[in-house]
N, C-alpha and C positions, 0 to 999 in steps of 0.2 A: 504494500500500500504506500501512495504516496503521502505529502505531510500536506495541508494547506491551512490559510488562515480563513478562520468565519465569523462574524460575529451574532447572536444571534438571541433572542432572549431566555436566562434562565428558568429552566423550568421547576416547579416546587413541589414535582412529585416525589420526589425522592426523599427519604428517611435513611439517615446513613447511620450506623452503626463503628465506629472504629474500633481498630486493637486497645484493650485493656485486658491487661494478666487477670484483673479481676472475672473476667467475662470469657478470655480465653480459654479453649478446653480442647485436647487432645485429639479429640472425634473431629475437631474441625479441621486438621489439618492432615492434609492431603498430598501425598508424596507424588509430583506428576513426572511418568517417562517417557523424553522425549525421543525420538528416534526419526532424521529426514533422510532424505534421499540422496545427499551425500554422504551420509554417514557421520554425519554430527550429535552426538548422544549429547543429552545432560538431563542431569533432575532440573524440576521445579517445586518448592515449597508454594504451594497452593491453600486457600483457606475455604471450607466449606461450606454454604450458602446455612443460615437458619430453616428451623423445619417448615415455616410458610413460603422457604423457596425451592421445595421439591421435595425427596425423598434422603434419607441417609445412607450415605455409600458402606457397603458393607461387604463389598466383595470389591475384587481388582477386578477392570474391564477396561477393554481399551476401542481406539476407532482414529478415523483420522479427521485432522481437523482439516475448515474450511473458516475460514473469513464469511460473516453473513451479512447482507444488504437489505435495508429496504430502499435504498432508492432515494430518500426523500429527507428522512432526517437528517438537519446541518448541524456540527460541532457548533458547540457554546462556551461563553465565557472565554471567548477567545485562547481557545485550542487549537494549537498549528498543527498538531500531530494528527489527526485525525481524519479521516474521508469524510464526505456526505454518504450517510446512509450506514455509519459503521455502529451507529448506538442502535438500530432497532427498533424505535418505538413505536413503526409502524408496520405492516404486514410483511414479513422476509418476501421478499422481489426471486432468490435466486436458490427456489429449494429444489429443486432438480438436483443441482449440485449438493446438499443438504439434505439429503434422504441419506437415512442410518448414518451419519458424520456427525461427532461434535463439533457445535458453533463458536467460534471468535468472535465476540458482541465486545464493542468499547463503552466504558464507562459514562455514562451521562444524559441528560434530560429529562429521562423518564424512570418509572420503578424498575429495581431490576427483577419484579413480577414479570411486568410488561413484557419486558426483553425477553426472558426465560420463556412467557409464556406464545408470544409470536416463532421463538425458534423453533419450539416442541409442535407448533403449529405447522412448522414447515418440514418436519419428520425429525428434528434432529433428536440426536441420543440423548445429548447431553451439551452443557453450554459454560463456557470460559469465558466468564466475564473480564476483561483486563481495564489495567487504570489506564488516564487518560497524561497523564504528564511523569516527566522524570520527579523522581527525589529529590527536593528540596524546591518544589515550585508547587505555589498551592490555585490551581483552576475554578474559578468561582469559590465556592466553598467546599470544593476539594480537596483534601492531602492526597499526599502523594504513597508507594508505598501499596500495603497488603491491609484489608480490612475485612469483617467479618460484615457480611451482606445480611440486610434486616430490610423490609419495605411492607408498607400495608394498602392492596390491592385486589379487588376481586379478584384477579386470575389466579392469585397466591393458594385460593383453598384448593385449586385443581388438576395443580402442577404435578406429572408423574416421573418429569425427568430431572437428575441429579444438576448442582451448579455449582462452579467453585469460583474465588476470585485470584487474581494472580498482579503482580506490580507492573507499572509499564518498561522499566528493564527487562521483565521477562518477554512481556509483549514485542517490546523488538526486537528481541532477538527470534521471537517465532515471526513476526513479518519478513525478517533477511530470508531465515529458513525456507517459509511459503513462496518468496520468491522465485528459490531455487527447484522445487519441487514437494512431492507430495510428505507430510511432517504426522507421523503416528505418534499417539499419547495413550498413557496407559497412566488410569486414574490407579494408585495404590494406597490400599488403606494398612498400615504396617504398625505392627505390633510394638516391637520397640524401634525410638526413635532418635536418633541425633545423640550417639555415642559421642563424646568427648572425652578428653584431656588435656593436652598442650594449649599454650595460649597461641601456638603458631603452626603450622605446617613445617618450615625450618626453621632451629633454633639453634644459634653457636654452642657447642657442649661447654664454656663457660659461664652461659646463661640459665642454661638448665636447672629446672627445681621442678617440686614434688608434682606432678600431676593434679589437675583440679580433675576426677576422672567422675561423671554423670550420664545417666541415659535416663530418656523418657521411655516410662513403658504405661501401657493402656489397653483395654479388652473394647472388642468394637462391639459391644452389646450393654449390657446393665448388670453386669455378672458381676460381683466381689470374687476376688481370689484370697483363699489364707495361707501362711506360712510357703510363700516365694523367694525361691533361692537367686539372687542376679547374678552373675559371674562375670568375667574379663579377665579374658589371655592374652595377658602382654608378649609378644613375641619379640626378642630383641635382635641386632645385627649378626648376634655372636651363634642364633640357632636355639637361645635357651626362652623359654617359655615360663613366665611367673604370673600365678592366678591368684584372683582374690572377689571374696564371695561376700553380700552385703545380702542377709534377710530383712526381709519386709513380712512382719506378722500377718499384715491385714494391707491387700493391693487394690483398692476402690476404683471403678472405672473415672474414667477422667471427667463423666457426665451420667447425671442420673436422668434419663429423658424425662422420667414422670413427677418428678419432685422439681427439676431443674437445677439442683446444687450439684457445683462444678468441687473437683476434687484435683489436688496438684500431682500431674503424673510424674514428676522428677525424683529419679534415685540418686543419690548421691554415696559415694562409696567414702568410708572413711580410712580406707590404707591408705597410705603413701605409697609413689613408685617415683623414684626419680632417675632417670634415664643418663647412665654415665657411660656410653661410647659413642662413636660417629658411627651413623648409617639410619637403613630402615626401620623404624619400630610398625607391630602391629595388631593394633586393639581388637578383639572380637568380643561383642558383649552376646551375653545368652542367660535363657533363665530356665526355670524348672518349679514348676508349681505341685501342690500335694496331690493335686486330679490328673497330675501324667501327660501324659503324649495328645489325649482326646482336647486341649486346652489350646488354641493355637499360640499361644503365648512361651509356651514349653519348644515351639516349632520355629523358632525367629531368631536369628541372628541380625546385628548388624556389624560390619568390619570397617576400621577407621586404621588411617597410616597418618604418620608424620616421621618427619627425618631431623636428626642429630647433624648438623653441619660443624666444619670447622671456624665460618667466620661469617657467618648466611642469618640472616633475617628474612624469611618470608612467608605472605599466607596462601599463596598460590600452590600449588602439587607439581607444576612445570608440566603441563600437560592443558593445553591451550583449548579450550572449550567451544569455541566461537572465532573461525578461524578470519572471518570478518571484523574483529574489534567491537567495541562499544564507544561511539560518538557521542560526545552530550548534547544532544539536539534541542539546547536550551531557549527556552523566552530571549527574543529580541530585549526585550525591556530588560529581564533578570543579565543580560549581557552586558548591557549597557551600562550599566550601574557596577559593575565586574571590570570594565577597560575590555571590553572582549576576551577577556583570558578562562577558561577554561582550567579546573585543576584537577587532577585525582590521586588519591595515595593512599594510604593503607596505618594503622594503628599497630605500634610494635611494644612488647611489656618487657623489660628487662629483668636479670637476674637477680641472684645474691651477691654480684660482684661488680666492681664500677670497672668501666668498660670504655672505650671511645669507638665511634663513626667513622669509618675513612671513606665509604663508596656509595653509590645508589645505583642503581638499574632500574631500567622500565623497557619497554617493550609495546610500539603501535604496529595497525595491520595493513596502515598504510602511509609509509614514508613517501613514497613518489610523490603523492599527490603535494606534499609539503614541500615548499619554493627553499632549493637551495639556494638559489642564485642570491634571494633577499635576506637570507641568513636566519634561515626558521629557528627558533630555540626555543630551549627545554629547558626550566629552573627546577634543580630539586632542591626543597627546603625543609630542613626540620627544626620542627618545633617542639618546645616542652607542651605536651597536652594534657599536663594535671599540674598547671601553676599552683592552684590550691592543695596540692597533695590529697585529697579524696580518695582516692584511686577511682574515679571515674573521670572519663572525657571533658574539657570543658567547652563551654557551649558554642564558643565561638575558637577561632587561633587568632591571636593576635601577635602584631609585626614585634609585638615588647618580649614574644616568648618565643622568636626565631633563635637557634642557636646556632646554624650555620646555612650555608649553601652552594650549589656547583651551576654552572651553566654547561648542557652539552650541547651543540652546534651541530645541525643536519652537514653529512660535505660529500651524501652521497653514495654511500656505500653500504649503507642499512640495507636489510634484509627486513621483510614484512615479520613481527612477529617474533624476530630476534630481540635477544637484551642487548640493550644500549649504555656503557657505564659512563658514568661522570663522577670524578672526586670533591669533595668538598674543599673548601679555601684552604682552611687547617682541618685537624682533627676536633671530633666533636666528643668531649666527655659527657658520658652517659652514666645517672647516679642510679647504683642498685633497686629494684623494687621501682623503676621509674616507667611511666608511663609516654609515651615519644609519640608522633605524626609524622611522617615523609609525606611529603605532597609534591608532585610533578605540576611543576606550573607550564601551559604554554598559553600561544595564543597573542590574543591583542589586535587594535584597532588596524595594525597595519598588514594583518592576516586575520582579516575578517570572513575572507572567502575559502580557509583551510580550516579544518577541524580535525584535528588528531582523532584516531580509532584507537582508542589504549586497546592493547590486547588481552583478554580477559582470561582465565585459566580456572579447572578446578580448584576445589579446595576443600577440605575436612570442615568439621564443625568445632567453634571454640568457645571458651564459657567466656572470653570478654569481645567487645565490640571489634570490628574487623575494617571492610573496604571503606572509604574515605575521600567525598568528593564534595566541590563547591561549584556550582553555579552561580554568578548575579553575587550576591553578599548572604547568600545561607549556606551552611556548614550543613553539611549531612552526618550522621556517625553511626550509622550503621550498613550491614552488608547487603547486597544488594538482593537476595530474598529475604528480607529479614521479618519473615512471619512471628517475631519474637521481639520485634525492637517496636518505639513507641511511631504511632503514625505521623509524629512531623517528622521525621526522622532523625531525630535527636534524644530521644529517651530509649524507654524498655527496660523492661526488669532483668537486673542481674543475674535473676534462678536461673533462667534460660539459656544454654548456650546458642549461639548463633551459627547462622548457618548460611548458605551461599557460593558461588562463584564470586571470584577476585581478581581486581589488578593485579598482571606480572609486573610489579613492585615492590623491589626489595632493599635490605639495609645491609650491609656489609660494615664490618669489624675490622678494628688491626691486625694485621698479618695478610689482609684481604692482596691478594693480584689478580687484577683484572685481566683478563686473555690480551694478547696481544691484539691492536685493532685492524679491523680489513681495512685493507689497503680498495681505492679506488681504481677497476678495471681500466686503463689507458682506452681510450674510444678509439685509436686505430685496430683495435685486435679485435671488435667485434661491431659489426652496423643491425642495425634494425631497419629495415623498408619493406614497401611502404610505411610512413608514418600517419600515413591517410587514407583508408581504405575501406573495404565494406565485405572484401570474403576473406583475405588471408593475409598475415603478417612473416614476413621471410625473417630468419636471424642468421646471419653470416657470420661464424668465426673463422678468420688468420692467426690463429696462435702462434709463438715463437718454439712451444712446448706443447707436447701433447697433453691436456686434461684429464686425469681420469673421473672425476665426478663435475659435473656439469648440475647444477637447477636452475628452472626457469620459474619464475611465479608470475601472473599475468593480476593484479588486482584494478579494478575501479577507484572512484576519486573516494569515493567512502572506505575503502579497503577490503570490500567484500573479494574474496577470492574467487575467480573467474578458472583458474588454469595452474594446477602445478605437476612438473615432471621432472624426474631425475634422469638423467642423461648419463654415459661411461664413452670413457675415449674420445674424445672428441679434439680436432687438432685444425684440423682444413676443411670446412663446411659448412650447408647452409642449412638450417633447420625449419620446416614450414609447421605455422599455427593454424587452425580453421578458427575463423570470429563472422564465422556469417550467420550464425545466432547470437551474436551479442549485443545490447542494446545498442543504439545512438548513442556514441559519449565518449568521456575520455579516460582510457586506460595506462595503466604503467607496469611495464615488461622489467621485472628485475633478476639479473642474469647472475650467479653465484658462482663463483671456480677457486680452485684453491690457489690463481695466481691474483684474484680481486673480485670486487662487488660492478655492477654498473646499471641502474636501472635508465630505462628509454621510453619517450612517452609516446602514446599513436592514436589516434585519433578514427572512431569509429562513424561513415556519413553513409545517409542513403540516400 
């Protein structure tokens, strides 16, 4: 879908519900499996519509989704993101396509009855309602973020198909998805949930301490469990295996349908495990109730990893999720009041031991499209992010709590999706027990027309706050599913760990070496022609040496990836693309060898 601007008047059916831990409960959250046609998996934390907006999931089912239309409703409250016709409040236009498919309805105007009840009109299974703006920008009287859907509408008592809501982060990365092809979901309702421990995915084994180690666990009915065993097997690099068992006398469902009192499903274990070597570690939580095997509870595992680095801060898994990036495709206005800059970064908790800063890394999915020529740059700044010592985030960063920073300079030879290092001026000391923000600044009035695609990656689940971005003048601090954090996106309850996909955004330590940098491929050793064309792009190498690994990556101006191959031997020759399905527009061909980088741009007309 495309983004456009509308204005339109708000509508006052809507009754909105947000996240509060008070009101949140376990049955409403919904683990969603994504699976497209490239082959881009990821979860989504999804939250479950109240009972007047359908039925309770209680089984895993899956279907594919579609985008639904009526046609006629215009985004409101001046929402850029949005199509005509993407909220639904009128008859679905395009259910041909929408028989036996779950619906993608965007948030707003009308009840999300209504919506629910026009898609189930139009055959659909089931219906994804997504928000309508990034985090940290609030649409009418919208936040932004994951909310629990509540509305009161005739159509509500008649509704037979399930709903869930999902954040507009999520949302676009399933529009990149849709674009490319067909995108299966598989609603899952799971037992236990959101295994934790480390405050990080990578952590320097000088920062290391005990384990904050929690799972949610929950029965998808009104069952009480008694005398339940929870377990966790830590597996560490070495091969050796240490378990540890937390009884719960009495395990309450997370919701009592008929009374309505919510119950807190969070375990907490109280061993200690403090992780003392470099490598992989790996959690499996499991449990075992007194009713045995017949319990689905007895039946579930979940398995969480994090790694022991030598000098590594990070919350990502290194394993790129979205090989398109994440744009902040912010409010003009919220921009403006920013200088055009753009930021994102990540929340890092240090050890028992005082420490200093030497590196940062980040990683977007489309450098090409960013102007070397004008000298695009990248600030990475860190801040102290608990000047009050709290130990929680403070609300805003301010420039009084920057404690260092690097610029790194685009010059060319970036890979889509690779890490890019920058050092800081000096070294930054870090005090124990301290709570830190790296943030990647770019952007600005004089690259108003380039938006960085941060690359976005896995990531495990952690008990304190995670990904880190601003828009305009609000501060976000929480991760970007974060079915656990507060709906302006600034609070949430601590019981919770958090959970999410993350910026490839990382802090590196003393002792840190950055790899040697790629060198820029000379433009005699390789052309690209046509740069203007409509069926096929030629690549011509004259190497002085023969290559043995060769990649090509072909991405867009947004950094969605179009084209990637690995290539062998390669010395004298011209390599031919097909782009005669590719849209109208402009792309960047970036060519990788182990003698340089060089990407080329060409231009798609019809």
């Amino acid at each position: 879908m495309k983004s456009h601007i509308y204005k339109t008047l708000f509508s006052t059916l809507i009754l909105l519900v947000t996240i509060n831990f008070s009101s949140l409960f376990a049955q409403d959250i919904i683990n969603l499996q994504i699976t497209s046609a490239n082959q881009i998996d990821f979860e989504i934390d999804a939250i479950k519509a109240q009972n007047d907006n359908g039925p309770q999931i209680t089984e895993n089912f899956s279907g594919e989704i579609v985008w639904a239309t009526d046609g006629v409703t215009e985004p409101s409250d001046e929402d850029v993101w949005s199509e005509v016709g993407s909220y639904c409040c009128d008859s679905i236009i395009n259910s041909s396509e929408l028989e036996g498919k779950i619906a993608l309805i965007g948030r707003g105007a009308c009840s999300f009855s209504d919506k629910i009840w026009n898609a189930e009109k139009a055959g659909a299974i089931a219906v994804i309602i997504a928000n309508r703006a990034p985090l940290g920008i609030t649409v009418g009287t919208h936040n932004a973020g994951v909310i629990i859907m509540a509305a009161t509408a005739p159509a509500s008592d008649s509704l037979t198909i399930p709903a869930i809501f999902i954040s507009y982060e999520d949302r676009f990365e399933l529009e990149q998805l849709l674009d490319a092809g067909p995108v299966m979901a598989t609603f899952e309702t799971k037992i236990l949930y959101d295994g934790c421990g480390p405050d990080a995915y990578y952590t320097p084994l000088d920062q290391a301490k005990p384990l904050d180690i929690k799972v949610a666990a929950y029965t998808r009915n009104s069952d009480t469990l008694f005398n339940v065993a929870f377990n966790v097997d830590i597996l560490d690099p070495s091969g050796t295996t240490t378990s540890f068992m937390q009884m719960e006398d009495t395990l309450l469902p997370g919701k009592d349908w008929l009374t309505g009192t919510v119950h807190d499903p969070l375990i907490e274990f109280d061993d200690e495990y403090t992780p003392s070597e470099i490598g992989t570690y790996t959690m499996t939580f499991s449990a075992l109730s007194e009713d045995g095997a017949d319990v689905a509870l007895d039946n579930s595992t979940v398995v969480k990893n994090f790694e022991i680095t030598e000098h590594t801060f990070g919350l990502d898994n290194g394993n790129p999720i979205d090989e398109n990036g994440y744009q902040q495709n912010a409010d003009v206005y919220e921009l403006v009041s920013n200088g055009g800059i753009h930021d994102m970064g990540s929340y890092f908790r240090t050890g028992p031991t005082i420490s200093s800063a030497t590196h940062a890394s980040f990683a977007v999915a489309n450098p090409g499209a960013l102007d070397v020529g004008q000298g695009f740059e990248f600030t990475a700044t860190l801040y102290n992010a608990d000047v009050d010592m709290d130990s929680l985030p403070d609300a805003t960063l301010e420039e009084t709590a920057i404690l260092g920073s690097g610029v790194y300079t685009l010059n060319g030879s970036e890979v889509p999706n690779e890490p890019m290092f920058v050092a800081f001026d000096s070294d930054v000391i870090l005090e124990p027990n301290g709570l830190y923000c790296l943030m990647i600044v770019s952007g600005g009035f004089a690259f108003s027309d380039q938006i960085p695609a941060y690359t976005m990656a896995g990531g495990e689940v952690y008990p304190s706050r995670s990904t880190v971005y601003r828009i305009g003048e609000t501060t976000a601090t929480s991760g970007f599913e974060f079915w656990n954090g507060g709906a302006s996106g600034t609070g949430g309850s601590d019981t919770y760990p958090y959970g999410g996909r993350h910026s490839l955004i990382r802090m590196h330590m003393a002792g840190f070496e950055p790899p040697v940098s790629v060198e820029v491929l000379p433009e005699g050793l390789v052309e690209v022609f046509p740069t203007l064309t409509n069926e096929q792009v030629n690549v011509r190498f004259t190497l002085n040496e023969r290559a043995e690994d060769v990649f090509m990556i072909v991405t867009d101006v947004s950094g969605r990836t179009m084209y990637s191959k690995a290539y062998n031997n390669i010395l004298d020759e011209t390599l031919n693309l097909n782009v005669n399905d590719y849209p109208v527009g402009n792309y960047f061909l970036t060519i990788q060898t182990d003698r340089g980088v060089r990407t080329e741009k060409f231009v798609v007309a019809r």
